[in-house]
LUMVEXZA-150528 format. One record per residue (C-alpha): residue number from 1; z negated, x negated, y. Coordinates in steps of 0.2 Angstrom, whole numbers, plus 5000, padded with zeros to 4 digits. Example, Ala and Ser with C-alpha at 12.3 -4.5 7.8 and 13.67 -1.06 7.14 Angstrom:
2
1, 4961, 4938, 4978
2, 4964, 4932, 4995
REM end
This chain:
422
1, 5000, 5000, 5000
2, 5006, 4994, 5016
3, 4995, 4991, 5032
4, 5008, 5008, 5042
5, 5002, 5017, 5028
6, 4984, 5014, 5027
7, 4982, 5017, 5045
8, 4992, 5033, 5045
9, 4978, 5037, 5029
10, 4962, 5034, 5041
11, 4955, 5045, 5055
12, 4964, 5046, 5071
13, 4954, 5044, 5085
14, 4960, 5060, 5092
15, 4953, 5068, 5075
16, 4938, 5061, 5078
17, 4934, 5068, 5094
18, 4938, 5084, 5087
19, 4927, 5084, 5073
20, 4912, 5079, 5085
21, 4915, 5092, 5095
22, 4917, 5105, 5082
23, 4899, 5098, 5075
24, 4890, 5102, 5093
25, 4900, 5119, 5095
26, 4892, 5121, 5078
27, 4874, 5114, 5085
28, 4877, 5125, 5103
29, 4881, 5142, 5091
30, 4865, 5139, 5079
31, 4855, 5137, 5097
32, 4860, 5151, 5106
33, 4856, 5161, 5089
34, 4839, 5152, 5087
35, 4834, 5156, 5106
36, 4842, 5174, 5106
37, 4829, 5177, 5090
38, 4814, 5169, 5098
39, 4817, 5182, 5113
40, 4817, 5196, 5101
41, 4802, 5190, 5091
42, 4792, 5187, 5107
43, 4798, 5204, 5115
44, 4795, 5213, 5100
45, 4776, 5205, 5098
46, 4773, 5207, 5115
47, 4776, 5225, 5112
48, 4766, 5228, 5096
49, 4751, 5216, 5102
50, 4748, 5227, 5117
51, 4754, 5245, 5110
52, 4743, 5244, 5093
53, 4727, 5248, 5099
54, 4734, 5265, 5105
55, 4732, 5270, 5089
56, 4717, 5270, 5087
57, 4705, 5278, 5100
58, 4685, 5278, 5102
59, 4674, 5294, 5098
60, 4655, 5297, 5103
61, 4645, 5308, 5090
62, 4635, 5321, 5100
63, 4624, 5334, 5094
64, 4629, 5351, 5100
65, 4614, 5367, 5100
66, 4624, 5381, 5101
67, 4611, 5394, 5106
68, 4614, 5412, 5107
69, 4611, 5413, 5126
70, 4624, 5404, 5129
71, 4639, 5414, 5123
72, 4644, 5432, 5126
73, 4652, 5441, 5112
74, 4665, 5447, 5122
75, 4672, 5433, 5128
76, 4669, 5419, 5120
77, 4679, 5408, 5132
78, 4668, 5413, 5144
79, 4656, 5402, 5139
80, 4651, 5385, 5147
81, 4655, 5372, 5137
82, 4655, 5358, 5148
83, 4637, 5362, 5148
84, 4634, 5361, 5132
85, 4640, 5341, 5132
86, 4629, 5339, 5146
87, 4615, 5346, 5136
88, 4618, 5334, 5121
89, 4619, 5320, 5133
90, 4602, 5321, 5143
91, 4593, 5325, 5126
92, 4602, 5309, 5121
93, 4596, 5300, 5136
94, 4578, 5309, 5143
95, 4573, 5296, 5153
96, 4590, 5299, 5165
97, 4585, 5309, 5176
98, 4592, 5306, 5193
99, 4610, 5315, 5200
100, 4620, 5298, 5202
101, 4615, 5293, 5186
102, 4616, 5309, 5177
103, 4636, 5309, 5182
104, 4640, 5291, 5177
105, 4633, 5298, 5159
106, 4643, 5313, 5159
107, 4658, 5303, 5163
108, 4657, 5293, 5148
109, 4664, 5309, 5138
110, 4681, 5315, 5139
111, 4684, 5332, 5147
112, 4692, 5337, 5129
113, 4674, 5339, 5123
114, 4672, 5355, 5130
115, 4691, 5361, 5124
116, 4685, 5354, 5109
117, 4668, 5364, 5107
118, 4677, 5379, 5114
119, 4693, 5378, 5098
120, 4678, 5377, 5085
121, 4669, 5393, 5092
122, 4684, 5402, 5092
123, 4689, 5398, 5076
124, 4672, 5400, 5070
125, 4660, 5412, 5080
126, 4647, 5410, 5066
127, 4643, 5392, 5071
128, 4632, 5399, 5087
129, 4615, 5399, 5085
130, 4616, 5383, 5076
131, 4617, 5363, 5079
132, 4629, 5352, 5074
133, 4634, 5336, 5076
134, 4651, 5332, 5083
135, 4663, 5319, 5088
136, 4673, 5319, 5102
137, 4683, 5310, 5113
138, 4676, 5294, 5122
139, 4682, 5291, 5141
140, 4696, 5280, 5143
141, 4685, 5268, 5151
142, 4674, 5267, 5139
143, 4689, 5267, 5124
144, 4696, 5250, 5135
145, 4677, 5241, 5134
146, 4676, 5246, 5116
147, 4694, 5240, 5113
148, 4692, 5223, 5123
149, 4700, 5227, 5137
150, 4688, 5224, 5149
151, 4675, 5209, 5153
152, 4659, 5214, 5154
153, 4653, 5197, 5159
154, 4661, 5199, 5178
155, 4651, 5205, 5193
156, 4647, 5223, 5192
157, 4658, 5227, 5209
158, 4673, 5224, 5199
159, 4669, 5234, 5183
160, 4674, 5251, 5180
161, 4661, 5251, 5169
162, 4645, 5247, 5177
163, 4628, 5241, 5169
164, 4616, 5256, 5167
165, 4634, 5261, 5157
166, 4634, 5245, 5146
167, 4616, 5248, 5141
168, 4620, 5265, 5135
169, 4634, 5260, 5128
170, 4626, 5247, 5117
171, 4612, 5261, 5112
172, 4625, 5271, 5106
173, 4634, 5257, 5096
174, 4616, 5251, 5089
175, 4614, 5270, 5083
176, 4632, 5271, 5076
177, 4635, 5287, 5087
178, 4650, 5277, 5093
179, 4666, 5270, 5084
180, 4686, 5271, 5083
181, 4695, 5279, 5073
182, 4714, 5284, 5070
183, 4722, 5293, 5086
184, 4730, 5309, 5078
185, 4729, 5314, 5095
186, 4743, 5302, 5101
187, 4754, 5312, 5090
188, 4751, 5329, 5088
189, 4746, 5329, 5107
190, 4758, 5334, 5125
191, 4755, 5324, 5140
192, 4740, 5323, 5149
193, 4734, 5314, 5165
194, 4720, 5310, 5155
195, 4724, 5295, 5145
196, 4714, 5297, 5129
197, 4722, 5315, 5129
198, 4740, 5309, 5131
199, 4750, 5311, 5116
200, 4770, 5309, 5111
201, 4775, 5325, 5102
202, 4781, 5335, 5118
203, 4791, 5320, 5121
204, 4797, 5318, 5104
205, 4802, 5337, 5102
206, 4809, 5334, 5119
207, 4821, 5322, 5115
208, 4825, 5331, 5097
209, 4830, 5347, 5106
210, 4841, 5336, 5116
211, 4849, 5325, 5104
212, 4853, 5343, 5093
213, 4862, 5351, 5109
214, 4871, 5331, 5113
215, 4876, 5331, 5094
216, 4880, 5349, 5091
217, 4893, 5347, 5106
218, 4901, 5329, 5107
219, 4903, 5326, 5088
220, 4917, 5341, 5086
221, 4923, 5338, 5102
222, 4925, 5319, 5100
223, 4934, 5320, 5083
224, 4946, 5335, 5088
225, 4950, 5323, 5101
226, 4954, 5307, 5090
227, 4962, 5316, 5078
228, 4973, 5324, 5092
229, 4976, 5309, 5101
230, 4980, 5298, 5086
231, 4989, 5309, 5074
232, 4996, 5322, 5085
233, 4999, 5319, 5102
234, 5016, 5314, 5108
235, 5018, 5294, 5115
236, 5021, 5297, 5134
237, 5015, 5293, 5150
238, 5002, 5308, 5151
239, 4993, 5302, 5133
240, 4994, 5285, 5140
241, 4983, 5289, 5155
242, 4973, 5301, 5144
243, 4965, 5284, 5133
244, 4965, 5273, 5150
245, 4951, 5286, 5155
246, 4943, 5289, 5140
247, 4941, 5270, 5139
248, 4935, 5268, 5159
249, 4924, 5282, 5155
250, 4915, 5271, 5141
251, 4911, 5258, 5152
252, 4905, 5270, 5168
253, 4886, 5268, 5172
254, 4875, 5281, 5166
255, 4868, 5286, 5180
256, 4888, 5293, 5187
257, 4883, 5305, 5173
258, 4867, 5311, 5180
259, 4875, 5314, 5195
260, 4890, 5324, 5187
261, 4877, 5334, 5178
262, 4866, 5338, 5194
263, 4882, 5343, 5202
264, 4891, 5355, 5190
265, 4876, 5361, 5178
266, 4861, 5362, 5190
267, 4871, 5366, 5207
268, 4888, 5375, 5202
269, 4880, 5383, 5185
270, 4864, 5386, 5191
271, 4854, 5380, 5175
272, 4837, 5375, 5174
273, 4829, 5358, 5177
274, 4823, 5348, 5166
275, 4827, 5358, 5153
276, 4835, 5351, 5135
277, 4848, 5361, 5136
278, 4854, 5351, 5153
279, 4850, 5334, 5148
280, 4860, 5339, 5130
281, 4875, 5344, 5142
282, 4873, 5326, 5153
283, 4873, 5316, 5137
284, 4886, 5324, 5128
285, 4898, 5319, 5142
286, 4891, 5300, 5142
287, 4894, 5299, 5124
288, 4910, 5308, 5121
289, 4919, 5291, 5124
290, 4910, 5283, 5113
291, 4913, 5295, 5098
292, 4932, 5298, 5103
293, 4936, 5281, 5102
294, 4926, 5275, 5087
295, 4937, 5290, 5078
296, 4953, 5283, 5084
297, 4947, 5267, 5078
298, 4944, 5275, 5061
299, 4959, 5286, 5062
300, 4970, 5271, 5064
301, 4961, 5260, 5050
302, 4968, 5271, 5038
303, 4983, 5267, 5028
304, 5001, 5272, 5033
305, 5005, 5274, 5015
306, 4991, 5287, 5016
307, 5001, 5298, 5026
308, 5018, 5296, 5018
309, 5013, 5299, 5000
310, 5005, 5318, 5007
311, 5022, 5322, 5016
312, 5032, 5315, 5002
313, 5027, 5327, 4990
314, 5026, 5342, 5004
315, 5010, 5343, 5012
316, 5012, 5348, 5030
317, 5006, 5338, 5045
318, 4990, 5349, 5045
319, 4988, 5346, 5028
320, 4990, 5328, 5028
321, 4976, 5322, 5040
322, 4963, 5337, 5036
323, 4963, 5334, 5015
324, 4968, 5314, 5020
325, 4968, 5306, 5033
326, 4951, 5315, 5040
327, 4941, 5310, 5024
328, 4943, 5294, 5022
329, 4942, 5294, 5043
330, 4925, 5301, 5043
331, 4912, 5287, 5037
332, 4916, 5277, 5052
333, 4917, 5290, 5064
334, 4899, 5296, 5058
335, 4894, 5278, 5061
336, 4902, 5278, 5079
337, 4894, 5294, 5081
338, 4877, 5288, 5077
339, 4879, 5272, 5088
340, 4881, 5284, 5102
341, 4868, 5297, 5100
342, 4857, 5282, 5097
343, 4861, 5275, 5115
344, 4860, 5293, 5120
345, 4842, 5293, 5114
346, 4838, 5278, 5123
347, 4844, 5283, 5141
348, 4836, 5287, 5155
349, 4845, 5288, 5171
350, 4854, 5302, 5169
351, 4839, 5313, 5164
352, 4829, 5306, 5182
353, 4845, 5313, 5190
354, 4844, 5331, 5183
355, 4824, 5332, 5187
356, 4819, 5326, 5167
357, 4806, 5317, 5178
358, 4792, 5332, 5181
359, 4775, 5331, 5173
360, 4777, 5344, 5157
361, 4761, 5346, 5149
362, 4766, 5358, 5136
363, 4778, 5355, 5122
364, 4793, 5363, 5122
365, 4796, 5377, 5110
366, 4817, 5379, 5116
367, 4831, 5372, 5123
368, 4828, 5383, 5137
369, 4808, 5377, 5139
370, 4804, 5362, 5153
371, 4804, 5346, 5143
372, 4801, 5327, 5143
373, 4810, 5316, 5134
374, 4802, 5300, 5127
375, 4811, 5290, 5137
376, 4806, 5296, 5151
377, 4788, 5298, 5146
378, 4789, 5283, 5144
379, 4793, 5278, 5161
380, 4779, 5288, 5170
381, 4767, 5281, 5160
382, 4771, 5263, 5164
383, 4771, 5268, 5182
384, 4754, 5276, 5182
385, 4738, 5265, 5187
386, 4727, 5269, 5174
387, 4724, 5253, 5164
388, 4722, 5263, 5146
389, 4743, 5270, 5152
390, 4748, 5251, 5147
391, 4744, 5253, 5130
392, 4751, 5270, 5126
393, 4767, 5265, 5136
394, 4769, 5250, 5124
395, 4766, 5262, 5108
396, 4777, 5275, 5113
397, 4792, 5258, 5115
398, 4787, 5256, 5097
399, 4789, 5275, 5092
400, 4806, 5272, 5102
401, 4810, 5259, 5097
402, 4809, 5264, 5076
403, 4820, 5278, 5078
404, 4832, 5266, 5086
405, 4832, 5255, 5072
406, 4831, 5269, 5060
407, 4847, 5276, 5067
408, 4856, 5260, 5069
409, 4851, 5255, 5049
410, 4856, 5273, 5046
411, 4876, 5270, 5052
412, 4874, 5253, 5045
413, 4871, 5260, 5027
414, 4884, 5273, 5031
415, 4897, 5261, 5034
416, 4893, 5249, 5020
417, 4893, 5265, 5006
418, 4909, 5275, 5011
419, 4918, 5258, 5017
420, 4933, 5257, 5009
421, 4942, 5240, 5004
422, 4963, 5244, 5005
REM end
């Protein structure tokens, strides 16, 4: 072998160049995937390590005399329940005895103590004239102290809790009349200014109602469009400038939605606020696009062949894409259509522009009832003040953000199972 053809045999140093840069595009990629899943497993941490101890909440055990005097057949609701907690509490604490004093003890119950007694009495009328021993609901403050939230080492002037509070407190613990347990409440509960009574299920049914009028409206829509537009339509200008749209309205910022929505449902229509039947209507026009073009993407995966076997032996047009085409179409315009309700889930601009934003206490029984949606319960919690908010903003991400990945996984098993290999 010649020294020409030995040379011509070795590594250019041209070659070389490129294979060192091929390694640190390699090196760059594995980086830019190492960092993007470091931000996600801090975010996600972040998220759980401040949102977990919502679930659980802090009860004090109180001893409740119902005495006959105190209730009027009648009217049971008539009754002064709030006083009855008081009552326990002095007898708890006899040697309390001043005004000031006697309020900071009564504050370190929740004002669901008194619903509380009031649901048992009406359940049960036979329990008056007798004394049990009940627990209830701890004050937000207290539930922050018991859960660490809160230094009881700094000056008194900067506690919420102060120290006559602390050593009642610490009795309480010493005679295990205090402790945390699971917080149903959190999810079989509306919201509440009160923080220990804010729950999720109003915003869960909220967003439920919702997502049943988005699905019930942009899923048939979207796919008699696709299947229009891809199988049906004539190739002109007008069709042309049909997709430029659908495609520019993909990429238009939710909130353009809201506006849309507030100017023709609220405004010209005269619906309701805040209403699931509204925010349904919104954000079945934001994901229309989404499911129209993930059909024609479906549409146009299938094979030509397909087509010209069914017309070959008769079938009509019709025929052909509704027994054919459609079928094998539909997996991946359920997974498009899953993608987008899953973003419509997770929206919350257009729903502050069609008044979603109001306080709603109770849970919505229809489409037609005032409703929050979890989203945006979401958002007013993080923007209130109260330090015990933090925690159930975080948990409520976490319920959020489960159904996200539950619906996401969910289109993801959709299109592995009905995937088709041509």
């Amino acid at each position: 072998m010649n020294t020409s053809t030995t040379n011509l045999l070795q590594p250019t140093k041209d070659l070389r160049r490129r294979y060192r840069t091929e390694r640190w595009f390699k090196r760059l990629g594995v980086t830019a995937i190492s960092l993007s899943l470091a931000f996600i497993g801090f975010l996600f941490i972040t998220i759980i390590a401040d949102g977990y101890p919502a679930f659980t909440q802090t009860y004090i055990e109180l001893e409740i005399n119902f005495a006959e005097q105190a209730f009027t057949r009648e009217n049971l609701a008539a009754a002064d329940y709030p006083g009855l907690v008081k009552k326990s509490l002095r007898e708890m604490f006899p040697e309390v005895d001043s005004r000031q004093d006697l309020k900071r003890l009564y504050s370190l119950v929740s004002p669901a103590a008194a619903y509380k007694l009031q649901h048992m009495v009406e359940a049960d009328p036979r329990i008056i004239g007798t004394s049990r021993k009940i627990w209830v609901l701890a004050d937000d403050d207290v539930d922050m102290l018991m859960k660490g939230k809160m230094d009881r080492e700094i000056a008194e002037a900067d506690r919420r809790i102060l120290d006559n509070q602390l050593a009642w407190i610490d009795k309480l613990v010493a005679e295990d009349k205090l402790e945390r347990r699971f917080n149903a409440a959190f999810f079989t509960s509306g919201d509440s200014r009160e923080p220990e009574l804010a729950g999720i299920l109003g915003g869960i049914k909220g967003s439920f109602l919702t997502l049943l009028i988005t699905l019930s409206l942009s899923f048939p829509i979207g796919v008699a469009a696709a299947v229009y537009l891809e199988e049906f339509a004539p190739q002109n200008g007008w069709t042309d400038m049909i997709e430029i749209n659908i495609n520019n309205l993909a990429a238009v910022p939710s909130i353009i939605f809201g506006l849309l929505g507030l100017a023709i449902f609220i405004n010209f229509f005269g619906l309701p606020r805040s209403t699931p039947i509204v925010g349904g209507l919104v954000l079945s026009l934001m994901t229309l696009p989404t499911i129209i073009i993930a059909g024609r993407a479906s549409l146009k995966s299938v094979p030509p062949s397909i087509r010209e076997a069914a017309l070959g032996i008769g079938a009509s047009k019709m025929q052909t894409v509704t027994h054919h085409v459609l079928p094998l179409a539909m997996p991946g315009m359920l997974t498009g259509t899953i993608i987008g309700m899953a973003q419509a889930l997770g929206e919350t601009a257009p729903l502050l522009m069609i008044g979603m934003v109001a306080f709603i206490v109770d849970i919505p029984g229809s489409v037609s009832d005032p409703a929050a949606l979890l989203p945006v319960q979401i958002y007013l919690w993080a923007d209130s003040p109260e330090r015990a908010f933090t925690e159930k903003t975080s948990a409520a991400i976490m319920v959020l953000l489960a159904f996200l990945i539950a619906m996401n996984s969910l289109a993801v098993f959709l299109r592995k199972k009905f995937e088709i290999k041509w």
